[in-house]
C-alpha positions in Angstrom: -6.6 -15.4 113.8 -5.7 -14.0 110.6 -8.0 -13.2 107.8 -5.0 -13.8 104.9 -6.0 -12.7 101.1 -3.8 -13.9 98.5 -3.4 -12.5 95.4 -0.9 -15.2 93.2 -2.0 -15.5 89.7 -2.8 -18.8 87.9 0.6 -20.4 87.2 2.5 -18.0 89.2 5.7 -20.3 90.7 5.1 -20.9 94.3 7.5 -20.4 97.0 8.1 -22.2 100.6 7.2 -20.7 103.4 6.6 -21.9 107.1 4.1 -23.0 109.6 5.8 -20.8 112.9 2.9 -22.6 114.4 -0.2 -25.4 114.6 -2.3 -24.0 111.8 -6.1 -25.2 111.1 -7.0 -22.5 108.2 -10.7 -22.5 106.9 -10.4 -21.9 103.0 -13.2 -19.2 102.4 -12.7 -18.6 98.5 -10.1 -19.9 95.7 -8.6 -22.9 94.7 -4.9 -23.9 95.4 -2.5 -26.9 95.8 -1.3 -27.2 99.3 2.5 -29.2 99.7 3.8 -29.8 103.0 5.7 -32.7 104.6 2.0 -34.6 105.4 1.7 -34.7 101.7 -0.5 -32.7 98.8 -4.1 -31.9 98.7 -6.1 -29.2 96.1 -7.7 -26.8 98.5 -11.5 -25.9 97.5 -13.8 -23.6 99.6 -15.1 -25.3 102.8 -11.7 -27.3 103.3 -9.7 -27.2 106.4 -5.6 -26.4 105.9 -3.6 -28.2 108.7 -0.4 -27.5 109.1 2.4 -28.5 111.8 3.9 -26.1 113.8 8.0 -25.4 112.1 7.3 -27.3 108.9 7.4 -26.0 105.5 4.6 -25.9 102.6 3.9 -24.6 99.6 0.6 -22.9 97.7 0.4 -23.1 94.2 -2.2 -21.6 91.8 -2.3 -24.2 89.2 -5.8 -23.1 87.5 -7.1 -19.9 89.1 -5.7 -16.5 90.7 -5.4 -15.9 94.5 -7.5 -17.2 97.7 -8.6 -16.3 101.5 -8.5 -18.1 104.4 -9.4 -17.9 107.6 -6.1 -18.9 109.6 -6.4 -19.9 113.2 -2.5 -20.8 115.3 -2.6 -23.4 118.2 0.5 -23.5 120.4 1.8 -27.2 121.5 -0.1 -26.6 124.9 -3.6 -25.8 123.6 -3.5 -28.6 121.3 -2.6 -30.7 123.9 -5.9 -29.2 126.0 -8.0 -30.0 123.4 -6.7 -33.9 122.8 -7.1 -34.7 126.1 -10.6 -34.2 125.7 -10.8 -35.8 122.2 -11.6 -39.8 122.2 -8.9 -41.9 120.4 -6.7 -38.8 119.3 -3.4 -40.2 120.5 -0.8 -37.4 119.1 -0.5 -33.9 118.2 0.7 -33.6 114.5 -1.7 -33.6 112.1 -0.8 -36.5 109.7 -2.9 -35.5 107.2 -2.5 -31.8 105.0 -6.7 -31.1 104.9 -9.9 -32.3 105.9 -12.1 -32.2 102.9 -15.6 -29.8 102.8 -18.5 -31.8 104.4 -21.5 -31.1 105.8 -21.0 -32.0 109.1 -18.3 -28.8 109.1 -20.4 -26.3 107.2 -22.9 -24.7 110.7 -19.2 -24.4 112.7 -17.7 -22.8 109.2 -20.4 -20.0 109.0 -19.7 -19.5 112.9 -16.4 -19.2 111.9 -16.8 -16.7 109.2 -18.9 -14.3 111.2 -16.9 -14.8 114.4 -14.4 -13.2 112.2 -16.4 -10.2 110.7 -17.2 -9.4 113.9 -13.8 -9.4 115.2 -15.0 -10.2 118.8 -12.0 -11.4 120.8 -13.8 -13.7 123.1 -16.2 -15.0 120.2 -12.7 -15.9 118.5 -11.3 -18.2 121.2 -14.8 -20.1 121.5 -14.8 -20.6 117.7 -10.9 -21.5 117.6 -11.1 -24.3 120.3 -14.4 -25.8 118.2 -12.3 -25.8 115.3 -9.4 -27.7 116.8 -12.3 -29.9 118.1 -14.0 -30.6 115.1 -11.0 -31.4 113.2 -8.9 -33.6 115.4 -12.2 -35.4 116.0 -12.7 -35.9 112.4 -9.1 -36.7 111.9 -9.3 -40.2 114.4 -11.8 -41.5 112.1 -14.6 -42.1 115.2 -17.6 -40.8 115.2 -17.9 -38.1 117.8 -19.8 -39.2 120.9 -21.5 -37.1 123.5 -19.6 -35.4 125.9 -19.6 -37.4 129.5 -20.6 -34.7 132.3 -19.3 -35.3 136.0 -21.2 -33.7 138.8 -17.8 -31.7 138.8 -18.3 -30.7 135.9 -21.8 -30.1 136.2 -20.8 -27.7 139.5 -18.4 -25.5 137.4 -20.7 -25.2 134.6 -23.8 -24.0 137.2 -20.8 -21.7 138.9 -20.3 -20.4 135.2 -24.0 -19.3 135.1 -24.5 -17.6 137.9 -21.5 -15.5 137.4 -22.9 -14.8 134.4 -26.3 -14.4 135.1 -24.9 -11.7 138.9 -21.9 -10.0 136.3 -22.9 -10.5 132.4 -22.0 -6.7 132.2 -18.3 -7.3 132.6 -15.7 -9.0 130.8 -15.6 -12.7 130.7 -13.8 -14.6 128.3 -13.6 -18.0 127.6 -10.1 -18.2 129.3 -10.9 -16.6 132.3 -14.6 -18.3 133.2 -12.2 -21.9 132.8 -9.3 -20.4 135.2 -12.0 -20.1 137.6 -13.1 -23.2 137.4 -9.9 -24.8 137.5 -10.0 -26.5 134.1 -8.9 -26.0 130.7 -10.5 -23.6 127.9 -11.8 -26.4 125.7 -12.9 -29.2 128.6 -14.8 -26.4 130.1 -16.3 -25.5 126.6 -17.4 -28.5 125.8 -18.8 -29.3 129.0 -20.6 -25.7 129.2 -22.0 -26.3 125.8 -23.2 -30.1 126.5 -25.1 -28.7 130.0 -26.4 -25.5 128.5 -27.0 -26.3 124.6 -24.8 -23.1 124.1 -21.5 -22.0 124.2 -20.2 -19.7 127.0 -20.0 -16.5 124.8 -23.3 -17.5 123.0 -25.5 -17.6 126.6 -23.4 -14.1 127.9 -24.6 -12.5 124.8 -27.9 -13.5 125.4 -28.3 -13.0 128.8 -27.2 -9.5 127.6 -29.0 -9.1 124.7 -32.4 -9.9 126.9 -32.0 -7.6 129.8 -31.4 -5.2 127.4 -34.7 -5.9 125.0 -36.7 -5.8 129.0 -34.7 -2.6 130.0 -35.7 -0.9 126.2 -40.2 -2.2 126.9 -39.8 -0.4 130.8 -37.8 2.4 130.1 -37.1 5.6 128.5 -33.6 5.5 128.8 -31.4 5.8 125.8 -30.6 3.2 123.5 -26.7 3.7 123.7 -27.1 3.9 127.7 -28.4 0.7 127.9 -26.4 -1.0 125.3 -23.1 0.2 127.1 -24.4 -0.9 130.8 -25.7 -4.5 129.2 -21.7 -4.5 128.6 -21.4 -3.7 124.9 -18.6 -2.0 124.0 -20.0 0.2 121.3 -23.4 1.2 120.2 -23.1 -0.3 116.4 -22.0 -3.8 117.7 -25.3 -3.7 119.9 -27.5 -2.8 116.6 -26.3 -5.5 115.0 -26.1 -8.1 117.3 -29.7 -7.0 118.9 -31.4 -6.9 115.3 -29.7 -10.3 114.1 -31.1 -11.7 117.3 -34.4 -10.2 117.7 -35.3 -9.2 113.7 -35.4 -5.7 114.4 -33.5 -2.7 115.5 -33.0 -1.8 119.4 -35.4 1.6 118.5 -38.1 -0.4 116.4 -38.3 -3.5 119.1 -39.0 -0.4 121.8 -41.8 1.1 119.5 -43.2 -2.4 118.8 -44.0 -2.9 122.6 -45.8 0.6 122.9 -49.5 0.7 123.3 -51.4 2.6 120.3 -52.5 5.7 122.4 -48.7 6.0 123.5 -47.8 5.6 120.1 -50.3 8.6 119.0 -48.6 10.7 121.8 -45.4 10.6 120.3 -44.6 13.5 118.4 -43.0 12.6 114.4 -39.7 14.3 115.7 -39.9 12.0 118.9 -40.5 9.0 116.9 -37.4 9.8 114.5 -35.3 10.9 117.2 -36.1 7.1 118.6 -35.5 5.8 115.2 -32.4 7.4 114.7 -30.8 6.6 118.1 -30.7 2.8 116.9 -29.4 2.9 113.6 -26.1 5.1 113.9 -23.0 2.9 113.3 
C-alpha cells in the first residue's frame, strides 16, 4: 500500500506515468482527471482508481490543486485468487478506469483509511483482498450473493479458531492462517468472515483485546506486561486499539472494575501511577 499525496496545481500540464502493477487506489481527498487506455473518468473523494498492470495514465488538475490516495498493487496471481471466488467475473483487466463513490463502498472505505493510519501489516492484506473483492464484484454488474460454505470450508474456518483461540499471542497473518489451510488468502477470507461475521484479523484482535480487559479486572500486573504477552507489539497501539474497542483507556477500564473500598485504599500517587501507565504513546 502506498499512501501517495500529490501536490500539482490547478492547470499544471500532466505527464504519463505507469501502472508497474494492478492498481485499485481509494481517492481520499482532491479532484483530478484520470486518462488511461480503459478510457477518462473525473476522480472525486470516495472513487476507486483501477488501473492495469504496464499501462500508462495520466492525472490532470483541471479545477483544483493536488490529491491523496490510498493505492493498493495486486500481482496477476492475487487477482486471479480473488476472481476465482468472484461470480460472473470472467477476466482480469479492469475494463473500466473507476468505480464511482456509493454507499455500498463507504463502511469498507473508512476500514480502509484506518487500516492505513494504523499501518498494521496484517490489517492491510485483509483490507486489500476486500477491496479487490468489492470492486471486481461491482464491476460484473451482479449483485453480490452470499458466500456458499462447504463443510470443508467450514473445517478450515473452525481449524482457524482454535489456533487462534490456543496461539492469538503470536503472529498470524492472513497469508499464513490460508497456507495452513491449504487455500488461497481471499477464498479463506471470505469464507472466515461468512462463518464468523468477522474477518480473521478483526476476531485475533479481539480475542486479544478480551483476555487482556479479564487479565487487567484479576490482576495487578502492569498494563504494558499484559499488552505485550496478549501479542501487541507496542504499548501505544494497545491504548488505542483497547480504548477504541472498549471506550476507555486500558488504566481507567482496570479502575472501573475496582470495588469502592479498594478504590479508597488506593493512594492519589497509586491511582496516577495507574493512570499514567495507560496513556504513554
Amino acid at each position: 500500500m502506498a499512501d501517495i499525496v500529490c501536490t500539482a496545481t490547478a492547470g499544471e500540464r500532466p505527464f504519463e506515468e505507469e501502472h508497474g502493477s494492478f492498481c485499485i487506489a481509494v481517492v481520499a481527498s482532491g479532484i483530478f482527471r484520470y486518462r488511461s487506455r480503459q478510457g477518462t473518468a473525473v476522480m472525486t473523494p470516495g472513487a476507486l482508481l483501477l488501473g492495469n498492470a504496464r499501462t500508462c495514465f495520466e492525472c490532470g488538475h483541471d479545477h483544483s490543486s493536488g490529491d491523496r490516495c490510498l493505492s493498493f498493487q495486486f500481482s496477476p496471481e492475487m487477482l486471479e485468487d480473488v476472481l476465482f471466488d468472484v461470480p460472473g467475473a470472467k477476466h482480469r483487466e479492469f475494463d473500466a478506469p473507476n468505480l464511482p463513490a456509493c454507499p455500498e463502498l463507504a463502511a469498507l472505505l473508512a476500514d480502509t483509511e484506518i487500516a492505513c493510519r494504523e499501518g498494521d501489516a496484517d490489517e492491510l492484506e485483509e483490507v486489500a483482498l476486500r477491496l479487490a473483492g468489492a470492486t471486481l464484484t461491482m464491476l460484473t454488474g451482479l449483485p453480490g450473493r452470499p458466500a456458499k460454505i462447504s463443510q470443508r470450508d467450514e473445517k478450515r474456518v473452525a481449524e482457524a479458531i482454535r489456533l487462534i483461540e490456543g496461539r492469538g499471542d503470536e503472529h498470524l497473518s492472513l497469508s499464513a492462517l490460508a497456507d495452513r489451510a491449504a487455500t488461497s488468502p481471499y477464498h479463506f477470507l471470505r469464507s472466515f468472515r461468512t462463518v464468523v461475521g468477522v474477518t480473521p484479523y478483526q476476531f485475533l484482535l479481539r480475542t486479544r483485546l478480551h483476555r487482556a480487559a479479564v487479565r487487567l479486572r484479576l490482576s495487578g500486573d502492569a498494563v504494558s506486561e499484559i499488552a505485550f504477552e496478549a501479542g501487541f507489539g507496542d504499548l501505544s497501539t494497545f491504548n488505542r486499539r483497547f480504548r477504541r474497542v472498549m471506550g476507555q483507556t486500558p488504566s481507567r477500564y482496570r479502575l472501573s472494575g475496582r470495588p469502592v473500598a479498594e478504590l479508597r485504599r488506593l493512594s492519589a500517587g497509586e491511582a496516577k501511577s495507574l493512570t499514567t501507565s495507560g496513556c504513554r504513546g
